[in-house]
C-alpha positions in Angstrom: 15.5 7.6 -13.5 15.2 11.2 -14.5 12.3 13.1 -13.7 9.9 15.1 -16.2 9.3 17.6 -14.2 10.0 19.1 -10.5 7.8 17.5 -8.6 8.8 15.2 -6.0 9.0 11.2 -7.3 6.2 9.9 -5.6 7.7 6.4 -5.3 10.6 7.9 -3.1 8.5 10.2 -1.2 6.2 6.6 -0.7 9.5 5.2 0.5 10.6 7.7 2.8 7.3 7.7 4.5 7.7 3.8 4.8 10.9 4.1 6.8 9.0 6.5 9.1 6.4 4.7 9.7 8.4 1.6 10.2 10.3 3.4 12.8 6.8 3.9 14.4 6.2 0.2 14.3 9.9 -0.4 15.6 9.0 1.5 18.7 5.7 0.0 19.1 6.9 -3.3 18.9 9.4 -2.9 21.4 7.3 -2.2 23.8 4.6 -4.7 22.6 7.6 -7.3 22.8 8.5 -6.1 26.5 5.0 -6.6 27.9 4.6 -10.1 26.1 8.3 -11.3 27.6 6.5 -10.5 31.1 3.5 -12.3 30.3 5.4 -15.1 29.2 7.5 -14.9 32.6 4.5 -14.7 34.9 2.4 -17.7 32.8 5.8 -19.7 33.5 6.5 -18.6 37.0 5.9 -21.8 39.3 4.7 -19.8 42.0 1.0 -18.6 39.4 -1.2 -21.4 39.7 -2.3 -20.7 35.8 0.7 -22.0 34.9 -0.5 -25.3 35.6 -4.1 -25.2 34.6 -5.4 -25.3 31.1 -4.0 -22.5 28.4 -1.5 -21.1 30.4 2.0 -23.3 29.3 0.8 -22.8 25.8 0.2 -19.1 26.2 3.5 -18.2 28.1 5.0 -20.0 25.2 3.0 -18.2 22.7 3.7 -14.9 24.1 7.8 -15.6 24.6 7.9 -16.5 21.0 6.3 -13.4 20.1 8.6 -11.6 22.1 11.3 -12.5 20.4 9.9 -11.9 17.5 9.1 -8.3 18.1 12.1 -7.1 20.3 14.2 -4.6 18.7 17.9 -5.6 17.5 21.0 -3.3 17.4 24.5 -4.8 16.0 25.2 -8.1 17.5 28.8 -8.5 19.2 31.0 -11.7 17.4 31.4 -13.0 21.3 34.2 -15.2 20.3 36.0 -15.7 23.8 37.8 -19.1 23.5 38.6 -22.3 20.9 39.1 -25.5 21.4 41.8 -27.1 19.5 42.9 -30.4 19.5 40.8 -30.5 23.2 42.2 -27.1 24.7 40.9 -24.1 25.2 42.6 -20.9 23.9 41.4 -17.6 24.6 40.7 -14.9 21.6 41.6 -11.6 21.8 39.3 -9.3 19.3 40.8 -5.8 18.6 40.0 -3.2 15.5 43.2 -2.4 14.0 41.7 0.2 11.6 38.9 2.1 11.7 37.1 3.9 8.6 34.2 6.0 7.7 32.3 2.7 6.4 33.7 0.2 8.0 36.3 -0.9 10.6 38.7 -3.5 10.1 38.8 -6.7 13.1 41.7 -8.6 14.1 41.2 -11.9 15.6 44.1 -14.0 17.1 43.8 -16.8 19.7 47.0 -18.2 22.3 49.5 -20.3 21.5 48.9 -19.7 17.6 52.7 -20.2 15.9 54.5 -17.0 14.9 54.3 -18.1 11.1 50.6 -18.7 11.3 48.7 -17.8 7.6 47.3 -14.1 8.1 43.7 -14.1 6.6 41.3 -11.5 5.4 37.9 -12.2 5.3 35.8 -10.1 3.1 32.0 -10.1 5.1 29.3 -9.4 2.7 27.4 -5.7 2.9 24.1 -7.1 2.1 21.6 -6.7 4.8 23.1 -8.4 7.5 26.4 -7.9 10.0 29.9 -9.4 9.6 28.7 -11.2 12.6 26.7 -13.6 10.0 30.1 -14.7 9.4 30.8 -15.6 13.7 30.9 -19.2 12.6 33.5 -18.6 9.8 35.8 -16.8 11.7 35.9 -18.9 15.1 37.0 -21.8 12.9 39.3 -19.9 10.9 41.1 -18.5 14.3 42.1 -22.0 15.2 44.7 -22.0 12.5 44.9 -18.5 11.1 45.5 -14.7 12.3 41.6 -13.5 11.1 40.9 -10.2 9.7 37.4 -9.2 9.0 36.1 -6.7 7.4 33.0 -5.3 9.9 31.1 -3.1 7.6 29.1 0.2 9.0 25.3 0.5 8.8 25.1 3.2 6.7 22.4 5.0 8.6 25.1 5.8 11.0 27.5 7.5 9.0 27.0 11.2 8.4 26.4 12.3 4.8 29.6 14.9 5.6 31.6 11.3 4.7 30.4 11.1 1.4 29.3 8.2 -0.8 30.3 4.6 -0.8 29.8 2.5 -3.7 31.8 -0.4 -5.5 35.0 1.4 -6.1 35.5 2.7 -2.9 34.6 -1.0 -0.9 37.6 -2.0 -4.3 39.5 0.6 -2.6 38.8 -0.5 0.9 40.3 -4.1 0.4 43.5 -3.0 -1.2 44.0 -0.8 1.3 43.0 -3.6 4.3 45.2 -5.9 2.6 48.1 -2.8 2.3 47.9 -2.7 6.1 47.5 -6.7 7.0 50.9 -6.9 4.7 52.5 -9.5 2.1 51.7 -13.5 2.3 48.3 -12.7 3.4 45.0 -14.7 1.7 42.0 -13.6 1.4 38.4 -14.5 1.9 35.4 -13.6 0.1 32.0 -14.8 1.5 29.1 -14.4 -1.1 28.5 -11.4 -2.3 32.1 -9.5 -1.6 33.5 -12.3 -4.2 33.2 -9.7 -6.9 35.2 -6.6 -5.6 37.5 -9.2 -4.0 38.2 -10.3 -7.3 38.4 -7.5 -8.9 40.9 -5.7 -5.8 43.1 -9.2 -6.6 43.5 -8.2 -10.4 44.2 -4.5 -9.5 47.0 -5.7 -7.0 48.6 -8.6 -9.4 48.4 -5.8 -12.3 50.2 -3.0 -9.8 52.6 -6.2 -8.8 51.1 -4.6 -5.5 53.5 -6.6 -2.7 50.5 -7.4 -0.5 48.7 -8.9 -3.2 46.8 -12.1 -1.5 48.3 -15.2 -1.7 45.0 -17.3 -2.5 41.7 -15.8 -2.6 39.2 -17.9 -1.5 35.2 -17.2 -3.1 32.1 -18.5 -1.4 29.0 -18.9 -3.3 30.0 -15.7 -5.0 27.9 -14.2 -8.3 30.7 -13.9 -10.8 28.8 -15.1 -13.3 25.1 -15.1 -12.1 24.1 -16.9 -16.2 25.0 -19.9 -14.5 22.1 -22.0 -13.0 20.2 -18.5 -12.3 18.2 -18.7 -9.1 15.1 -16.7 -7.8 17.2 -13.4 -6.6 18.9 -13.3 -10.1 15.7 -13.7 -11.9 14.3 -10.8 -10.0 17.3 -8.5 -10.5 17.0 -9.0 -13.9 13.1 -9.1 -14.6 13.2 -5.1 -13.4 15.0 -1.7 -14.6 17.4 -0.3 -12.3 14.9 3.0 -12.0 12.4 0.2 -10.2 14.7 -0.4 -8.0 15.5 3.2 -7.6 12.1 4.4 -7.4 11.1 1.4 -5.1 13.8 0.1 -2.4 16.1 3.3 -2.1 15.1 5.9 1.1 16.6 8.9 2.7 17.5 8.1 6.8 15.1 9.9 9.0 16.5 12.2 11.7 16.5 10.1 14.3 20.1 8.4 13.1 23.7 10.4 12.5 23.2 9.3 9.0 20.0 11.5 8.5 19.4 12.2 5.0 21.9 9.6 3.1 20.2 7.7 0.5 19.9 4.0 1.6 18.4 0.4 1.1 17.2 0.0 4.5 18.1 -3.1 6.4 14.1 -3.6 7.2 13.2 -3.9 3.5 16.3 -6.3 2.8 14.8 -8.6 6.3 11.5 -8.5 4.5 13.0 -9.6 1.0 15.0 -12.2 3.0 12.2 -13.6 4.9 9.6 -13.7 1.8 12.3 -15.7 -0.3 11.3 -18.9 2.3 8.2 -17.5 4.0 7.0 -20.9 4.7 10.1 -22.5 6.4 10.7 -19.3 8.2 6.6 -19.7 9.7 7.3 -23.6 10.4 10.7 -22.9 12.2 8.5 -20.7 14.7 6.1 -23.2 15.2 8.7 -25.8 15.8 10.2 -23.0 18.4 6.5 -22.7 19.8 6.1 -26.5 20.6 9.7 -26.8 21.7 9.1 -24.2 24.5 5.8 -25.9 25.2 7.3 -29.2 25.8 8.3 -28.3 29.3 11.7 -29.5 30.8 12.7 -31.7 27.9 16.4 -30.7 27.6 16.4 -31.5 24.0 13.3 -29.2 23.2 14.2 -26.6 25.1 17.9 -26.8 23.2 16.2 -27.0 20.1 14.4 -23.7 21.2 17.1 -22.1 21.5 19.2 -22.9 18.7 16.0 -21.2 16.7 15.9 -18.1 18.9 19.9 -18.0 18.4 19.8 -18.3 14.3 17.3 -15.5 14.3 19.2 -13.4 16.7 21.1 -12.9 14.0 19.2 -13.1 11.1 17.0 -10.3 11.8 19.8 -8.1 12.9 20.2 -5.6 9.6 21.6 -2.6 8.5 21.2 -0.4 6.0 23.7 -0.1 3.1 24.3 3.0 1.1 22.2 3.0 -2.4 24.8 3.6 -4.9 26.2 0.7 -3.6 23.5 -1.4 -3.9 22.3 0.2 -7.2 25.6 -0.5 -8.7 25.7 -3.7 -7.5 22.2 -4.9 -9.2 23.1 -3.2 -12.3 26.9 -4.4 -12.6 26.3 -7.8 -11.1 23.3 -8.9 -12.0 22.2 -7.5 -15.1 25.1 -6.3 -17.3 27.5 -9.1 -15.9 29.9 -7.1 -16.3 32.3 -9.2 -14.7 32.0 -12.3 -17.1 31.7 -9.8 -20.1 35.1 -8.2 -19.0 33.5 -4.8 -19.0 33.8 -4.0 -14.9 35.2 -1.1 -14.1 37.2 0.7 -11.2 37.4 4.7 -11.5 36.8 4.2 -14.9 39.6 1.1 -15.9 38.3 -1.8 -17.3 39.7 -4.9 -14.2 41.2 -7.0 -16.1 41.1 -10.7 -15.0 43.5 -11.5 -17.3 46.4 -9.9 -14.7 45.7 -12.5 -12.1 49.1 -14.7 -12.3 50.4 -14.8 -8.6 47.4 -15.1 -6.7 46.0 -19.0 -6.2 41.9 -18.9 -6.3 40.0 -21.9 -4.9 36.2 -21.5 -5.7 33.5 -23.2 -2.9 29.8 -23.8 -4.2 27.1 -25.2 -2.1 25.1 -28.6 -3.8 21.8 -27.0 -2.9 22.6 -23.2 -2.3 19.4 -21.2 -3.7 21.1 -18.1 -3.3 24.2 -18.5 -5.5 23.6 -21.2 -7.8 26.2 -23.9 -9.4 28.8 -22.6 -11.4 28.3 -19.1 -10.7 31.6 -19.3 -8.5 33.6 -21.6 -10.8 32.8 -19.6 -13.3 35.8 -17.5 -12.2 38.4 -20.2 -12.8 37.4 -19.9 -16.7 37.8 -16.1 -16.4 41.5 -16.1 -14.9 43.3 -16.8 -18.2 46.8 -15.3 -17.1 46.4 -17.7 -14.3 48.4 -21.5 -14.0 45.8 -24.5 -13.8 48.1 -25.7 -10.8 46.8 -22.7 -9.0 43.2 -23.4 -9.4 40.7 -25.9 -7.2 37.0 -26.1 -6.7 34.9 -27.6 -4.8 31.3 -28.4 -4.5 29.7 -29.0 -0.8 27.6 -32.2 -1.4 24.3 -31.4 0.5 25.4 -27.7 1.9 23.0 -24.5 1.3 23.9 -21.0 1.1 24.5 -20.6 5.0 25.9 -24.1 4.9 28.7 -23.3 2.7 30.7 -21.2 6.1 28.1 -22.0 9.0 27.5 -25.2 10.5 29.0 -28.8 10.9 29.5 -28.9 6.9 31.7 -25.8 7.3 33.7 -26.6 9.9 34.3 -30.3 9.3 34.1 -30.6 5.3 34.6 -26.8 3.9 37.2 -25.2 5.8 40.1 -28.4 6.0 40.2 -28.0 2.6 40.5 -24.2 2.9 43.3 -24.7 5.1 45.1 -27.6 3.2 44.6 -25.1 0.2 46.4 -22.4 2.1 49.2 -24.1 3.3 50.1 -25.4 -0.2 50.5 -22.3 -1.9 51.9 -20.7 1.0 54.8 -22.9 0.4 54.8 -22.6 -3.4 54.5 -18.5 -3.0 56.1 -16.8 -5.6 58.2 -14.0 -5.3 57.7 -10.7 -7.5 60.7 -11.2 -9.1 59.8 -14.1 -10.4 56.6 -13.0 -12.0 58.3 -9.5 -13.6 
């Protein structure tokens, strides 16, 4: 990781010329993407008599599919207007209650939710994508719960004048979220926040911090990523951290307020993403392609746009600062730290150990590929100081990664038991006098 000399590491300078020239691409594309959707319009219009004749369904097809392909994606809005529960609609109000260099902090509340309604925190991933990945997680939550989410900056516009933002400071972040949401408050960590939100939970039992959470629920989370390793642990671990380094890490270009900050851009993660299940993504495009080609079938065309609504999402990224990610890969992944009790925060080991107020319930997904089995759990073993009544787990028969808080299995399987979890160690909340 240290140079030899003072010449410039070539990987790096290799990297920040990628980023360039993706931004090239990126503009090129757009308008690439533009001119196809107007093909694609025109082939489709009734009123062109070569959409009717030979090629032309199946090229205005062709060409909208490619256009959504290519178009360019900014940060997507959550869009969560109304629920329905128990078959009537309630309007959502979305407000940010706090906003910080890295990250802002959402509140989500709907009509006609009771006064003494559980407050919860969810902890969104920074891995690539937006808190919006989570849109799914928190429209079900609202139905019963005040939501929090944390909605985490793209580092490429933040201004290197704010300084760096690695594991302690998103530690720090949730303490002080969870400070400012107040006491009797859970807390929900989606995949890969499950570490700092475990270790912010020990920090806050071990201050007897009053706004500890309540419960702290963990999501196909790599506590202990020894446990039923899958392809993204086995590739953290077959390279050094100076690969990594040398390979994924580049300096924003100009062009963005965050010019010059080191970063793991978002268009590198999209391509790691994408590779992981190359062949799935190419058939769910093809399935799109005949979908749009089948006409006015209402089921087809629904089908198409269920497809051009998952990757909406999916392809919007951001970047996320590189000693975050950097850390991450070396703490997570290949010292498991965690599991080894060596993790630190500003230079204390966390001890796990402290965690004796705080109920945990770990979700795993039967076929996630992401976070395998037992890599969740794997906290229950590691929260000695911690009653058995206070721990549950539960394994999603048939759910993937995404399944596990997205989807029917989510909302009809997963999240009951969240709630059912919350409301009985709400009532069983113990007071900090108790626990002195």
């Amino acid at each position: 990781m240290v140079q030899c000399n003072n010449e410039p590491n070539p990987g790096r300078r290799g990297q920040n010329l990628l980023y360039h020239a993706h931004e090239m691409q990126r503009a090129w594309l757009s308008s690439a993407s533009a001119w196809a959707a107007i093909g694609s319009e025109m082939l489709g219009n009734p009123l062109m008599p070569m959409g009717y004749l030979g090629l032309g369904p199946a090229a205005s097809s062709a060409l909208e599919v490619f256009a959504h392909a290519a178009a360019p994606r900014g940060k997507p809005a959550f869009g969560i207007e109304h629920v329905a529960v128990d078959g009537a609609d309630f309007p959502v109000a979305e407000t940010v209650v706090m906003t910080k260099p890295f990250g802002d902090l959402l509140k989500f509340r709907r009509e006609g939710l009771p006064a003494d309604a559980p407050k919860l925190l969810i902890v969104a991933p920074m891995s690539g994508h937006y808190a919006t990945l989570l849109r799914g997680t928190v429209e079900r939550m609202v139905e019963s719960c005040e939501v929090y989410i944390t909605d985490w900056a793209d580092a490429r516009t933040v201004p290197v004048r704010e300084g760096r933002f690695d594991l302690d400071d998103y530690i720090d972040y949730l303490i002080e979220f969870m400070d400012f949401i107040g006491p009797g408050t859970h807390m929900m960590a989606v995949c890969q926040p499950s570490v700092p939100a475990l270790a912010a939970t020990a920090l806050m039992n071990a201050d007897r911090h009053p706004a500890s959470p309540v419960t702290l629920t963990m999501m196909g989370g790599p506590i202990d990523t020894r446990k039923s390793p899958t392809t993204v642990n086995d590739l953290a671990m077959e390279r050094p951290l100076s690969w990594f380094e040398h390979t994924v890490i580049a300096k924003v270009p100009f062009s963005y307020a965050g010019a010059g900050r080191k970063v793991y851009p978002g268009f590198l993660q999209l391509a790691s993403f994408m590779s992981m299940n190359l062949g799935s993504h190419m058939m769910s495009h093809f399935e799109m392609f005949k979908h749009l080609n089948a006409g006015d079938d209402a089921d087809a065309q629904a089908s198409a746009q269920a497809t051009k609504d998952f990757y909406e999402e999916y392809r919007s990224v951001c970047d996320m600062t590189a000693e975050f990610y950097l850390q991450t890969v070396e703490e997570v992944f290949q010292k498991h730290s965690i599991p080894n009790g060596t993790f630190e925060h500003r230079g204390k080991v966390v001890d796990l150990g402290t965690i004796n107020r705080t109920a945990i319930l770990c979700v795993e997904g039967e076929r996630d590929d992401i976070s395998g089995i037992g890599q969740t759990k794997a906290a229950l073993d590691l929260t000695t100081g911690l009653a058995a009544s206070k721990k549950q787990y539960y394994l999603a028969e048939g759910a993937g990664h995404y399944g596990i808080f997205n989807g029917s299995r989510w909302r009809d399987k997963i999240a009951p038991v969240v709630e059912e979890f919350f409301a009985r160690h709400t009532a069983k909340k113990t007071s900090l006098k108790a626990v002195a």
